[in-house]
N, C-alpha and C positions, 0 to 999 in steps of 0.2 A: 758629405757634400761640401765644394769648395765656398768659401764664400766669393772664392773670384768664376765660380761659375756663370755663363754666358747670362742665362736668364735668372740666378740667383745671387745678382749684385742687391739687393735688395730686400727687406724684408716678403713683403709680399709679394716676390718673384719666387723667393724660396719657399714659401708657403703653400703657393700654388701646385710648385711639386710635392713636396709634402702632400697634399690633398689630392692629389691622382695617385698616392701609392698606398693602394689596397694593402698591402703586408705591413707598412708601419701605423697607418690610422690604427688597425685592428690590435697591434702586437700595445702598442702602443696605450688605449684606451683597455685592457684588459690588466694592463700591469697596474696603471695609475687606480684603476677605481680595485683593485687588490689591495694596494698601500692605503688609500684612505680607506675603507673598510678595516682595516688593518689596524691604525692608528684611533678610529674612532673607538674599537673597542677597546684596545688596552690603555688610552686615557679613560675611558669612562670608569674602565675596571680600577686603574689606580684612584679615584675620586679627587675635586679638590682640585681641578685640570687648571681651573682659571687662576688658581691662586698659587699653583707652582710656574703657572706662565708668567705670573707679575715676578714671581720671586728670580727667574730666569732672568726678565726682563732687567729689574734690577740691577744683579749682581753684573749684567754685561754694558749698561750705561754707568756704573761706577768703574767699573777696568775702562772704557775706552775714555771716561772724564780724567781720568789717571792712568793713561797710558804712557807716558813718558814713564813715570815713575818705578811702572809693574814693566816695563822692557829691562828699564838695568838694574831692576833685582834680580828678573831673571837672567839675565846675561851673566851678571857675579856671579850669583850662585851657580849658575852651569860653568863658568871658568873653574869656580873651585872645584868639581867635580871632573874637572878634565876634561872637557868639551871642548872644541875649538869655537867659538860664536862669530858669525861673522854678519856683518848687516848688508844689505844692499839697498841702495837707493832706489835704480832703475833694474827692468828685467836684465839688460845686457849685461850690468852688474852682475849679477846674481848666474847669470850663464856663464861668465870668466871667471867667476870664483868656482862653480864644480869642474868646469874644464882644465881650470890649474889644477884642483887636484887631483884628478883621474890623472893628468900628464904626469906630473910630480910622482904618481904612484906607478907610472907606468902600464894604470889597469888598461886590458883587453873585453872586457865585461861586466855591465853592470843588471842587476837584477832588481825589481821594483814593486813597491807595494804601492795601491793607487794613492793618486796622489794630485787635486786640481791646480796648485799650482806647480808644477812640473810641466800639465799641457797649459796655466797659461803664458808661462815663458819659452814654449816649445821644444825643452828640453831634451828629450829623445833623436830628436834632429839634429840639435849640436852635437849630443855627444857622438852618436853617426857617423859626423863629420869627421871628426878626429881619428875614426877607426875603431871607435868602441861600441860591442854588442849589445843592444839593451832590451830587454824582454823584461816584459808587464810580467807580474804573478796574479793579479786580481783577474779571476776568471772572466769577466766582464769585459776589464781594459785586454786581456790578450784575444779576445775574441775581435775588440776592433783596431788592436792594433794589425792582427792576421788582415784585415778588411782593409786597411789604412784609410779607417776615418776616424776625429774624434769623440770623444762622449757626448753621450743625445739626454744624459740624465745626471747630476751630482751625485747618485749614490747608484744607480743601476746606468753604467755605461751605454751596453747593449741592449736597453729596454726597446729600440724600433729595431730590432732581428728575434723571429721565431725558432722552434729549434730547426724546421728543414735546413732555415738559413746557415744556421750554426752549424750545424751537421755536413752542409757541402763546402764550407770554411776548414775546420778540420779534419778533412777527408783529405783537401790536398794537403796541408799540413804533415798530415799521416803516410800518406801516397796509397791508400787505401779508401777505398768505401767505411763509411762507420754510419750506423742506422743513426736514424731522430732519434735517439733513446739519453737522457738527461744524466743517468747513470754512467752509459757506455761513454758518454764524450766526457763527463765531467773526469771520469777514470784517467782516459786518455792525456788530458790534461795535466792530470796531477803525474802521473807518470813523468811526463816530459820536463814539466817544471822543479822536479827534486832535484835531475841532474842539473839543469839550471843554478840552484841554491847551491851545490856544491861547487861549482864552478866559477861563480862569480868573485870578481874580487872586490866590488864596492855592490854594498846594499846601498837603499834611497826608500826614504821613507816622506810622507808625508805629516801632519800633524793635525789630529784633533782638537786639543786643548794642551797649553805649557802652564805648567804650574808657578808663578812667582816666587813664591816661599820658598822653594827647594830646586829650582833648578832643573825640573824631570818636564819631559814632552809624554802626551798619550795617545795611542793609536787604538782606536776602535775599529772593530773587523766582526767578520762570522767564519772566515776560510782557514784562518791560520796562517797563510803567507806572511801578511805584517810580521810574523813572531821569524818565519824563519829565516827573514829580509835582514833582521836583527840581533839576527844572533849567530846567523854563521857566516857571513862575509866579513872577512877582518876589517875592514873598515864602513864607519855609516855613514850616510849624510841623508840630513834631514830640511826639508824646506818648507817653511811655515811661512804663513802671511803675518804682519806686524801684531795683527789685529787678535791671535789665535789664543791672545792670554786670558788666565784667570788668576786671581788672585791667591787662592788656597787651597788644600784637598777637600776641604768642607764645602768649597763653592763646585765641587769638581760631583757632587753627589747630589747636586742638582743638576746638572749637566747630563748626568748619566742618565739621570729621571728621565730628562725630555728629551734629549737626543734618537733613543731609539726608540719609543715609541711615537717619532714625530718622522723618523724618516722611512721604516721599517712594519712599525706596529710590533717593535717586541719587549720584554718588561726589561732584558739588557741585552746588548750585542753577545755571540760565544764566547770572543775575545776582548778583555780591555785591558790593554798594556804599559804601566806605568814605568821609563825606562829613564833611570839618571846616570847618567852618565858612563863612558865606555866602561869595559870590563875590569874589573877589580883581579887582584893577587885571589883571592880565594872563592871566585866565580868558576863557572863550571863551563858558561858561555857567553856571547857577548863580542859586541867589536871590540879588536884594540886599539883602533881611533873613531873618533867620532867627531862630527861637523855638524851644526847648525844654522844654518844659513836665513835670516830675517830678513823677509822682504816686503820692501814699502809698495814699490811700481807704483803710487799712485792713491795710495789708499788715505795717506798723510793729510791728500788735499781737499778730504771730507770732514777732518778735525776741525771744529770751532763754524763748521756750516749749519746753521740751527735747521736747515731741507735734509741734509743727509747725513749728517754724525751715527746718525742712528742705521744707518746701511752695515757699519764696523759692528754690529751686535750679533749679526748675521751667525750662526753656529753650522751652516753648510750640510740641513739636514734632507733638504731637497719636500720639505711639507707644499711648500706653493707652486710648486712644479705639477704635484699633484694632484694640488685642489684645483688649481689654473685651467678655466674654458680654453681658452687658446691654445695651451700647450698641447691638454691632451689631447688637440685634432691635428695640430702641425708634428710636435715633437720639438727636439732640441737644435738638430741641425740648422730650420730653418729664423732660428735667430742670429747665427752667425759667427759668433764668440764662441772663447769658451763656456761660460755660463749663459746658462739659458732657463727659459721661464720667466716669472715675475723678477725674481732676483737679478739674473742676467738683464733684465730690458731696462735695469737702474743701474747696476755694478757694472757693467760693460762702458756704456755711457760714460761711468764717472770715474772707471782707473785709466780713460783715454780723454782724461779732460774735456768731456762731450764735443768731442770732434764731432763735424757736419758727418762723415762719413757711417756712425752711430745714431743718428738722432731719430731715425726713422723706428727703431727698436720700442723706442716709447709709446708708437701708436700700436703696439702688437700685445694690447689689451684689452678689454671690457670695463674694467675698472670697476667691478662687480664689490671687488675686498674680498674674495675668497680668501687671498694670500694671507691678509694681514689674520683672519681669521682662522687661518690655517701653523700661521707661525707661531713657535713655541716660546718665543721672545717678544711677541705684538711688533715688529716693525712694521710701519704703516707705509707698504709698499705700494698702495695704490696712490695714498696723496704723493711718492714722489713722485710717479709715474704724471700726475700733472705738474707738477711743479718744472720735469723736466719739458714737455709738452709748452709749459707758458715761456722757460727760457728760450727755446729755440722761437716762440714765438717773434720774443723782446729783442732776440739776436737779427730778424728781418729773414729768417731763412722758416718760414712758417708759407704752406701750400699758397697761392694768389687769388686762387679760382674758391678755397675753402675761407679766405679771409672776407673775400669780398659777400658772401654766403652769411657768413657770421654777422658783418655790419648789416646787412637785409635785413635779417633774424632780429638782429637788436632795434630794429628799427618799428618793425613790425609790432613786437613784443611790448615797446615802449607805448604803444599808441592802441586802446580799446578797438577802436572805429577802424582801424588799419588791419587789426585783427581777425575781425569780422570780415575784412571786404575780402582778406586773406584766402579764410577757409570757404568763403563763396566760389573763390575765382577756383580752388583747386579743387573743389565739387565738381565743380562746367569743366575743367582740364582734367580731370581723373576720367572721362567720362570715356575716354581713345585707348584707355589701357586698363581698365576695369574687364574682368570675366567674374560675374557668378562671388561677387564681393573680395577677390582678389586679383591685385597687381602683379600679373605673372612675367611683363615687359622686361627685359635687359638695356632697355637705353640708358646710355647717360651717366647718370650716380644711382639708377637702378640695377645694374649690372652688377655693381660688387655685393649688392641682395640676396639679387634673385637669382645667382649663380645655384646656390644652396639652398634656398626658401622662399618663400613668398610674402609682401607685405600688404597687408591686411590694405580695404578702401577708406575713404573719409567716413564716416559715420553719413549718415543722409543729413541727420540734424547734431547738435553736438550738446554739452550736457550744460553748457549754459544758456544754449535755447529751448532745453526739455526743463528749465530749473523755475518760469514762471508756473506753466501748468502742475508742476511737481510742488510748488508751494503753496496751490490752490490746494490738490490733491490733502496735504499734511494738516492746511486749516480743518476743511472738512472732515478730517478723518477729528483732528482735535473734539472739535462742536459733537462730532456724533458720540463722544465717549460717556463711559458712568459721569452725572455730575460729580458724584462723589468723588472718583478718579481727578478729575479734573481740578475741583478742589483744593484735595490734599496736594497734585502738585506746587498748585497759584502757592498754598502756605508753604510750603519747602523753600520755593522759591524767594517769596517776600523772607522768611527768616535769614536766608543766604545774604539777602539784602542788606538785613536790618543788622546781622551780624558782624559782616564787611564795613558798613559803617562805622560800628559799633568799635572794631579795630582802626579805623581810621581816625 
């Protein structure tokens, strides 16, 4: 889905389709509550969940407190290892540094293990541009790059396509029919993509985690692609966000910990690839160049913000996508970006300097805290989620119709006897749209309800007019007790007294 589409300029224009397409609600909400099932047992099974989530926690608020410092260690030490390193400020940056070198190399072909920031500098497109072939290997991404749309999920691309979908995608592919069968297409696939890996002349890799200490990047997988992205194209490049470091290998086995059974549900990926630098004299395989390319786009300017520093902790396991009420009923498309979910409706936002043209992403929550409770790092995605909701307030670009609504509210709220006259007056006006104790109405600010549901009536009476007679009720029930009951409470109580004092 575009986001310049007609009726999906918008969050909730895209939503709305999202929500009339019977095959992704379903594909969708089967995958998501698979992963959480997934992850809830194998954190339970490792025991100790909360206390490796602080230790995560941790170790990724001391690398981004000392990120200056853990970038050019690792940038030395991958030079001494033969790396090229290159930084980029902005995305366009970072596009003209791999398009110099595909040109420089003359390459005709590159081949790709997944990669988020690759789609969020649009890379595939550039290199396009210049005449260069580029084909996904992660079974996921070539399934929607055959579709030409992007990821709907940070770890499961294709999670809003079923297999018929997939199946009449690589059929034409094929020029053949090929049954739904997960086997048959995954085959077919792999088939196709070896000649791919042989052919290529730059692999592109994405990155996990870069190690400080030594200078090595790591790639987590289950398919194997990553391994063969990197080791049979003579040259690599690799593109990581600023933010992807860690300090040590010891920090790097807590990583492992929670990474995959936080995005996954599994005790470790098939594959974890610790790769330093190009191919050595007495290697067997390997690039023999290799490029690193570090990009900021945007990420810099959450450094020293006490709202979001804590967004760069982020380890990209896709856990709040899944816990997410919203996501799993819209999916990924209909946030817009590349990143979507909880994460995307803060990190979109904040690597595009909360332009107006993002700001609506913020309200495409509940603000429940699944996420933060979901995350294997504790970022507290839901208080940024208001914090960015109160900025655009302070910015003057906050709804008119919802501001004026809000002073009512507060006005109402502030005053007992305004309260009261309140819920009188909407008793007498409930009374036009009331059936059998619910408001089934579409008018108004009922519509975005009761599209999907129904909202319950006023109570007839409310629990602070049931609260005299209920006080009557608790005396009498008091008086009717054992004396003796009664009593021993009065002395519990008097000692509570006499003791409190007694401290005082």
């Amino acid at each position: 889905m575009s986001k310049t589409d007609i009726k999906g300029t918008t969050v909730k224009g895209r939503a709305e389709l999202a929500l009339n397409d019977d095959f992704l609600r379903k594909a969708v909400k089967f995958t998501t509550e698979r992963l959480r099932d997934g992850k809830r047992k194998a954190s339970d099974d490792l025991g100790n969940w909360e206390e490796w989530r602080e230790r995560g926690r941790q170790i990724r608020l001391h690398t981004i407190a000392h990120l200056d410092y853990y970038l050019n260690q690792f940038a030395n030490q991958a030079r001494s290892n033969g790396v090229h390193v290159h930084f980029a400020d902005t995305a366009e940056d970072a596009v003209k540094i791999t398009l110099a070198i595909a040109e420089r190399k003359q390459a005709s072909s590159v081949v790709k293990s997944k990669s988020m920031v690759t789609e969020e500098l649009h890379l595939n497109q550039a290199l396009e541009s210049i005449g260069v072939d580029v084909v996904e290997s992660d079974l996921g991404e070539y399934i929607i790059q055959l579709a030409g749309e992007t990821p709907s999920h940070i770890i499961i691309p294709a999670i809003h396509k079923n297999r018929y979908q997939i199946a009449d995608l690589l059929s034409k592919e094929a020029g053949e029919t090929l049954p739904p069968d997960t086997a048959i297409l995954a085959g077919f696939v792999r088939k196709k993509l070896r000649e791919k890996f042989l052919e290529a002349d730059i692999g592109m890799t994405g990155c996990n985690f870069a190690i400080a200490e030594t200078g090595s990047m790591v790639l987590f997988e289950n398919e194997g692609n990553a391994r063969m992205v990197s080791t049979v194209p003579s040259i690599q490049i690799t593109l990581m966000g600023m933010e992807r470091i860690i300090p040590s290998w010891s920090d790097l086995e807590v990583m492992a910990t929670l990474l995959p059974r936080s995005a996954t549900g599994q005790k470790l990926t098939v594959y974890m690839s610790g790769i330093t630098g190009p191919r050595r004299q007495e290697d067997g395989d390997g690039p023999d160049e290799m490029h690193i390319i570090i990009l900021d786009n945007g990420r810099s300017l959450q450094l020293g913000d006490p709202e979001f520093q804590e967004l760069l902790n982020c380890i990209r396991c896709g856990a709040c996508l899944n816990a997410c009420p919203v996501y799993r009923h819209i999916g990924g498309h209909a946030y817009g970006g590349t990143y979507s979910g909880p994460i995307g409706a803060v990190l979109t936002p904040a690597l595009n300097k909360n332009i107006d043209e993002w700001d609506d992403i913020a309200s495409a929550s509940t603000l429940c805290g699944a996420c933060y409770e979901a995350c294997p790092v504790k970022i507290p995605l839901h208080d940024m989620l208001i914090y960015l909701r109160r900025r655009k307030v302070e910015r003057g670009l906050g709804d008119k119709i919802e501001s004026i609504g809000m002073r009512g509210f507060a006005a109402i709220m502030a005053n007992s006897k305004r309260y009261e006259n309140a819920l009188k007056f909407g008793r007498l006006a409930q009374r036009l749209v009331v059936k059998d104790g619910e408001i089934t109405s579409k008018l108004g600010p009922l519509k975005g309800w009761n599209n999907y549901r129904v909202a319950p009536s006023l109570a007839k009476q409310s629990f602070r007019d049931q609260w005299g007679t209920m006080e009557e009720e608790i005396r009498y029930g008091l008086q009717e007790m054992d004396p003796s009951v009664t009593n021993r409470m009065e002395e519990i109580v008097r000692n509570r007294e006499a003791g409190g004092k007694d401290h005082g």
